[in-house]
C-alpha positions as CSV (number, residue, x, y, z in Angstrom):
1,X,90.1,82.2,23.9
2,X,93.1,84.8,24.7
3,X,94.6,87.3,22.9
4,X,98.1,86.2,23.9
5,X,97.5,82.8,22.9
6,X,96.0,83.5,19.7
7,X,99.5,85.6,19.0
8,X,101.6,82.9,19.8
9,X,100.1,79.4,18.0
10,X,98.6,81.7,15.0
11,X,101.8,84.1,13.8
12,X,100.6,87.0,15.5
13,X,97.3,86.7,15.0
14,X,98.3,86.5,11.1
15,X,97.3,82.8,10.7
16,X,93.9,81.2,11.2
17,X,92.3,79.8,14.7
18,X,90.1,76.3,13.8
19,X,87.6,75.2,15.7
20,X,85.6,72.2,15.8
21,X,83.1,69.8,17.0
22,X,84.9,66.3,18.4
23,X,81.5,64.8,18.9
24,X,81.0,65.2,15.2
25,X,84.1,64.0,13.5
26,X,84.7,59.8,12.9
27,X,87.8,59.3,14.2
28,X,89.3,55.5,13.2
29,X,88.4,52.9,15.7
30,X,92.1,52.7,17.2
31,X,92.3,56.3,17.8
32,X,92.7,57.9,21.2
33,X,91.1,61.3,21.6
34,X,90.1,63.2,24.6
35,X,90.4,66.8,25.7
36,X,93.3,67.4,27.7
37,X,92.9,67.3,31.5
38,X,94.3,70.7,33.3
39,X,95.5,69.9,36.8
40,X,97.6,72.0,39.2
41,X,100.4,69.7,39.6
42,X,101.6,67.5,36.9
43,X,104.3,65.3,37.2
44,X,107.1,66.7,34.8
45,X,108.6,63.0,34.2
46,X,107.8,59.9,33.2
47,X,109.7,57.1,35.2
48,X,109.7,53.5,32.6
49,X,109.8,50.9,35.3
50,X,113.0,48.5,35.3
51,X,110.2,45.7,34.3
52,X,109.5,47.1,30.9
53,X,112.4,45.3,29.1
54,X,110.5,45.0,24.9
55,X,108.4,46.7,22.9
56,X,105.6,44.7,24.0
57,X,106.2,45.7,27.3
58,X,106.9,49.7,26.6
59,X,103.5,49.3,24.2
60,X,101.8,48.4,27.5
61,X,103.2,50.8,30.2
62,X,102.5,53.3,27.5
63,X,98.6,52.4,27.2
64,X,98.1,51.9,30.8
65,X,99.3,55.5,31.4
66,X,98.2,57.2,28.2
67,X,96.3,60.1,30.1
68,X,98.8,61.0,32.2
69,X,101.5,60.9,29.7
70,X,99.9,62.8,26.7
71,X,96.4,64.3,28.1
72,X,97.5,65.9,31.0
73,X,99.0,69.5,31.1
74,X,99.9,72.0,34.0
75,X,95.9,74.0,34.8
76,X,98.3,77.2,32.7
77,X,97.5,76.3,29.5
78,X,93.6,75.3,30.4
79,X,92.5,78.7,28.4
80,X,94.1,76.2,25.9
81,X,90.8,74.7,25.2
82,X,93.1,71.4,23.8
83,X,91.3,68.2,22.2
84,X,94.3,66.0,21.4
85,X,94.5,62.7,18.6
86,X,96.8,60.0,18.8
87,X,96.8,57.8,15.9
């Protein structure tokens, strides 16, 4: 979707641009996938609350926050376009 973009993630515009339909690929029942929500201000840190003392707990702060930790990005990079997996 921009010149500059396609320079920088595809080698100068030497490597290949892919693009696809989400709605049509069958991604595995525990998979998370969304596009990427562009907002003006996102917070730049994460902050684990002192409560989150195992891996159970971590595994849960985690999920309860998922968009805001991996599916949101600064409005920048919304020429982006970005669908992101987590498997």
């Amino acid at each position: 979707m921009s010149p500059l973009m396609w320079a920088y993630y595809a080698e100068s515009t030497n490597g290949v641009c892919i693009e696809f339909d989400p709605t049509k690929i069958h991604f595995a029942a525990d998979d998370i996938c969304r596009p990427i929500n562009y907002v003006d201000w996102p917070s730049r840190e994460i902050t684990i609350p002192v409560n989150v003392k195992s891996l159970t707990d971590l595994r849960s702060f985690i999920f309860d926050n998922v968009d805001s930790i991996f599916f949101t990005k600064s409005r920048d990079w919304d020429k982006e376009n970005e669908f992101k997996v987590l498997t």
